[in-house]
N, C-alpha and C positions, 0 to 999 in steps of 0.2 A: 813323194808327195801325192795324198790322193786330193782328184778333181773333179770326182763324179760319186754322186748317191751312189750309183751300182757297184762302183770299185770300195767303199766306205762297206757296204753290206757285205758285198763277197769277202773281204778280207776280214772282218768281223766274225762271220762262218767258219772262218779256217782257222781263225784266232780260237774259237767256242770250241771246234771239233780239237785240234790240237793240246789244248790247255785238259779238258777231257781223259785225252787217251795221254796224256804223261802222268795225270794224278792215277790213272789206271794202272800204268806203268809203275810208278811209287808205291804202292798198294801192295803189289805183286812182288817188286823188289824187297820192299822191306820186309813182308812175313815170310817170305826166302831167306832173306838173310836170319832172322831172327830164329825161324825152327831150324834152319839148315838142312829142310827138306823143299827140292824143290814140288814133289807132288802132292804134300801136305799144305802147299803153298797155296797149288791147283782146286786141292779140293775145300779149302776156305773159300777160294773166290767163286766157288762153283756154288758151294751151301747160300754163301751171301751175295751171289750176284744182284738182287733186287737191292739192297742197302746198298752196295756198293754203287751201283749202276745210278742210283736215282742221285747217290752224291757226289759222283762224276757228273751226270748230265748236268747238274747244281750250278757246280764249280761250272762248266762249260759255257754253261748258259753268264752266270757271272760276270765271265771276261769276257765273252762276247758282247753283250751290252754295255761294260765302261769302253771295251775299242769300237765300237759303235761312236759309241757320244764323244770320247776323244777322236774319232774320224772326224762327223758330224763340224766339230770346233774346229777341225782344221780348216775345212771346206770354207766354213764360213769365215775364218779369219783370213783365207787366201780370198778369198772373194772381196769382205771387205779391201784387203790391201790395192787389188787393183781396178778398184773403182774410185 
């Protein structure tokens, strides 16, 4: 349960960095799998690091903002509750 702005943002951040690096992840995995080269893999991600990177940070950003606001509700619904 979070109970604090600070703990709703930090855990938002980790949510953003996280969600990020597994779409990076997925990225990487599937044109692996798909040519069956892992360094033809490498060097797609290396040619398109800027498209990929800008729709990684995308996605990152993304979910860090709905777990932001779904913090945010928490907070405030726990609050409500105990007043």
């Amino acid at each position: 349960m979070l109970t604090s702005n600070a703990a709703v943002i930090r855990r938002s951040v980790l949510v953003g960095l996280v969600a990020a690096l597994v779409l990076l992840a997925f990225y990487f995995l599937l044109v692996g799998l798909t040519s069956r080269s892992w360094e033809h893999s490498l060097e797609l991600l290396i040619q398109d690091r800027y498209y990929v990177t800008a729709i990684a940070a995308g996605f990152g950003v993304q979910l860090g903002l709905f777990s932001y606001v779904f913090g945010k509700m928490e907070v405030q619904k726990t609050a409500t509750k105990n007043t």
